[in-house]
C-alpha positions in Angstrom: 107.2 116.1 166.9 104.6 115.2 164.8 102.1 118.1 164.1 99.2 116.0 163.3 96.5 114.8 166.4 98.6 116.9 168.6 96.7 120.0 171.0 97.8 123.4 170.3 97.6 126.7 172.2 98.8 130.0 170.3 98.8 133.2 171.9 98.5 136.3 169.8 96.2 134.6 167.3 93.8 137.6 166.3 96.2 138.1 163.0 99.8 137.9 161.3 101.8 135.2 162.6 99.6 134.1 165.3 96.4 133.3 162.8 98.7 132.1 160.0 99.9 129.6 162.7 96.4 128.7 163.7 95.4 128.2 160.4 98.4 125.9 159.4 97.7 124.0 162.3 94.4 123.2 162.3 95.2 122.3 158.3 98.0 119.9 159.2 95.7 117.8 160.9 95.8 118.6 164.7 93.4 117.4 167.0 92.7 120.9 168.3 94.0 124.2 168.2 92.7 126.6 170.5 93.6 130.5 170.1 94.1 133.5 172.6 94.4 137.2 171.9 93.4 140.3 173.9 91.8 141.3 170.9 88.2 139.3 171.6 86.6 140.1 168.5 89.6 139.0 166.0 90.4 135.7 168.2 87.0 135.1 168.0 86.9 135.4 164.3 90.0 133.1 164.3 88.6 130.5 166.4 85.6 130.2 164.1 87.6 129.6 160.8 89.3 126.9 162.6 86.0 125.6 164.4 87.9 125.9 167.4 87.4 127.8 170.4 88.9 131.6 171.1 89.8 133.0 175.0 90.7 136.3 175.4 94.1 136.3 176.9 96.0 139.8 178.7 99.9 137.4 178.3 101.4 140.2 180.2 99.0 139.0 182.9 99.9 135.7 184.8 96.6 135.0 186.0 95.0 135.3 182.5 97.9 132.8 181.2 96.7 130.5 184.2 93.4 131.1 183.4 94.3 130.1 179.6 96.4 126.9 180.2 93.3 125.4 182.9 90.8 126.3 180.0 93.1 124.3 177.4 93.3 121.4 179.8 90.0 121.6 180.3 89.1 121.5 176.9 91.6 119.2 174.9 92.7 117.0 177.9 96.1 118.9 177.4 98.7 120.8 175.5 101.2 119.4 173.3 102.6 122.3 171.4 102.2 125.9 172.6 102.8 128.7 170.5 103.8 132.2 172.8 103.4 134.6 169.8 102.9 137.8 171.5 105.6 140.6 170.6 105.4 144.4 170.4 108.1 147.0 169.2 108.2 150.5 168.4 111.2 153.1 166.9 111.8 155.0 170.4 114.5 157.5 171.9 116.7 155.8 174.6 117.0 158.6 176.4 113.5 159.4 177.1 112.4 156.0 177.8 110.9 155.7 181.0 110.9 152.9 183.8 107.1 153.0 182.2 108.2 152.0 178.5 110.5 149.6 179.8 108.3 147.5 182.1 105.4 147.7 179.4 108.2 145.8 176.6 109.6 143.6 179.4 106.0 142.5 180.5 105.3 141.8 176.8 108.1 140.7 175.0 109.8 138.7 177.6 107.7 137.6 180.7 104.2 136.7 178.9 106.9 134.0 177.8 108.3 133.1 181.1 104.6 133.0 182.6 103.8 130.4 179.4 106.3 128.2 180.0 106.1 128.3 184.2 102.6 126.6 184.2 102.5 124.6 180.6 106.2 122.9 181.4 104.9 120.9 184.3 102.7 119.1 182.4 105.0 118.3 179.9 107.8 117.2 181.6 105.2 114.6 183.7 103.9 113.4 180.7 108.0 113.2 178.9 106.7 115.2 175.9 105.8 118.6 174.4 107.0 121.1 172.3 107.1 124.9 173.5 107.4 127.8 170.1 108.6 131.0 171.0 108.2 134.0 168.3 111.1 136.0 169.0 112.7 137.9 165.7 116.0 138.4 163.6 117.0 141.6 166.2 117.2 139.0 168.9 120.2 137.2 167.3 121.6 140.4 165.6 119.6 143.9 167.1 116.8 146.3 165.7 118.4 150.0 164.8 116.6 152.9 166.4 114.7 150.5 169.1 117.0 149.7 172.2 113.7 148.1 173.9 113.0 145.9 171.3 116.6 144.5 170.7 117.0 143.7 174.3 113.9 141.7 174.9 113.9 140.0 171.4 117.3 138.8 172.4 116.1 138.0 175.6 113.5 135.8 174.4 116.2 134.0 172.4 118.0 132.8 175.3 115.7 132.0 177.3 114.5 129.6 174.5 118.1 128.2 174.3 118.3 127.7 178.2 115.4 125.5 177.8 116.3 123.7 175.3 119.6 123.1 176.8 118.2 122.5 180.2 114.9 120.2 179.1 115.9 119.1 175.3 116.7 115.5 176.7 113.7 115.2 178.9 111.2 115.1 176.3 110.8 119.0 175.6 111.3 120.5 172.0 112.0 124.1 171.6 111.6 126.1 168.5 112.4 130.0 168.4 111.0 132.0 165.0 113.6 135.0 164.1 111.7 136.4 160.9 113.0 140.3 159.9 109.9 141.9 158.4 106.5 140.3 157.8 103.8 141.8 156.7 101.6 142.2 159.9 100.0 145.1 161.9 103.5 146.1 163.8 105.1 146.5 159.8 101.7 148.1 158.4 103.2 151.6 158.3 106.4 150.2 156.6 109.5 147.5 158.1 112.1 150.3 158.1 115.6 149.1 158.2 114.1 145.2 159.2 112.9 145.3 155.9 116.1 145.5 154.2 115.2 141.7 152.9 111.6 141.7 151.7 109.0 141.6 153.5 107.7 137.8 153.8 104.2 136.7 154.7 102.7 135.3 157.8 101.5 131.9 156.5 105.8 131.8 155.1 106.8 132.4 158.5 103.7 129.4 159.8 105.0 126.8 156.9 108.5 126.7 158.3 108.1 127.2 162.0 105.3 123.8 161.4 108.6 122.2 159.9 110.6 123.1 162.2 108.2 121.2 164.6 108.2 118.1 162.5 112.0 118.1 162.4 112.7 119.1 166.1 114.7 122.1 164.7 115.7 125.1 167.5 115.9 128.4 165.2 113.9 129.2 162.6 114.9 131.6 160.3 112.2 132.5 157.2 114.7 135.1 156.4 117.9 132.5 155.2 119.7 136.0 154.9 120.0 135.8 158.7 121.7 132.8 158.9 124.8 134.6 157.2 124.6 137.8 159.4 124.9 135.4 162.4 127.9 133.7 160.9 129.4 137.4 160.2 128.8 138.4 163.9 130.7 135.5 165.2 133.5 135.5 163.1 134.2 139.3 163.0 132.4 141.3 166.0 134.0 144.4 165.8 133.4 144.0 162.2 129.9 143.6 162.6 129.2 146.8 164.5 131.0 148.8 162.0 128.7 147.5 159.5 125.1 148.2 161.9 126.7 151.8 162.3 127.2 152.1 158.4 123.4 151.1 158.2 122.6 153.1 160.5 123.6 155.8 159.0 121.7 155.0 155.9 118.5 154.9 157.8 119.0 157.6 160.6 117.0 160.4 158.5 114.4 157.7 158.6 114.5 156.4 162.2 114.5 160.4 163.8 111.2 160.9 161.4 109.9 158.2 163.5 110.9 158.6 166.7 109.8 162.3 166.8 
């Protein structure tokens, strides 16, 4: 899909990915890109770089995602791409999670996602067209050491993605989904830990190629190329695979107890 006089939405837009998408955006020539964050005074400072217009958004909220997509409508006359940016993740010890921890990651990671796509798809399938950009990460094709939560709803995220590509691809829907390992943003400000075993990339890298990846109708997106061999390892030797995650884990385990206690 072409990027340029096309109507944007991007949740999570106060910083890191979420701004650098805004910003790349609104430079790549689309007709509006409006931003949402619960954070009111950074999407507010977002909105005005890009002479847009900022709505504080709660995505683990469906009302407030409702209440995002009718002001977008209102506003632009529609939505042709929508970015759902909003992730969380944090080292934690399975066995003390709580039903608690678990709704809070599910509710953020996974169904601020489904709520997106429930009330922006409709729209786009009546009018044959739109494009739907899930940031999901490198642990939800391969996993994240030391953070069970995280793992399970970033590869959640992924297949959702894939369903609805599979599902609505040929009815006029694109679907990109943006696996990065570490980027320098507020979740990796007190280091990437093992996710960072690559380099740490930058948020406007991670913007560049998921605005190709738009242009070129491309499903994963993968700043980190690195991935793109794990995944290839994983398939052809499973059992393999694990053996190598448990030898890293080992190599990091001093440093994922420091953080989980």
């Amino acid at each position: 899909m072409e990027v340029k006089g096309k109507r944007v939405v991007i949740t999570g837009a106060a910083s890191g990915i979420g701004k650098a998408l805004a910003v790349a955006f609104h430079s790549a020539g689309a007709a509006a890109v409006l931003v949402s964050d619960i954070n009111e005074a950074g999407v507010q400072a977002v909105a005005a770089e890009i002479k847009s217009k900022g709505i504080v958004t709660d995505v683990t909220n469906e009302e407030d995602i409702i209440h995002l997509i009718k002001e977008s409508n209102d506003n632009c006359g529609g939505i042709d791409i929508f970015c759902s940016n909003v992730g969380i993740g944090a080292y934690e010890d399975f066995l003390k999670l709580t039903n608690t921890d678990w709704y809070r990651m599910l509710d953020t990671n996974l169904m601020s996602h489904i709520y997106v796509v429930r009330h922006v798809l409709p729209q786009m399938l009546e009018r044959g067209s739109g494009y739907l950009v899930f940031t999901a990460s490198a642990a939800g094709l391969l996993a994240q050491l030391g953070s069970v939560t995280y793992s399970v709803t970033k590869h959640a995220v992924v297949s959702f993605a894939e369903w609805l590509k599979i599902t609505y691809g040929k009815m006029g829907i694109g679907v990109s989904c943006v696996c990065p390992q570490a980027v320098r943003t507020g979740m990796t400000a007190q280091g990437a830990g093992v996710a960072g075993i690559d380099g740490m990339i930058e948020p406007e890298v991670v913007a560049d190629d998921v605005l190709e990846a738009v242009e070129n109708e491309q499903f994963l997106v993968t700043p980190h190329k690195e991935v793109l061999e794990y995944i290839k390892y994983k398939a052809s030797d499973y059992d393999g695979w694990i053996d190598g995650m448990q030898n890293l884990q080992d190599k990091f385990i001093d440093e994922i107890n420091a953080v989980i206690k």
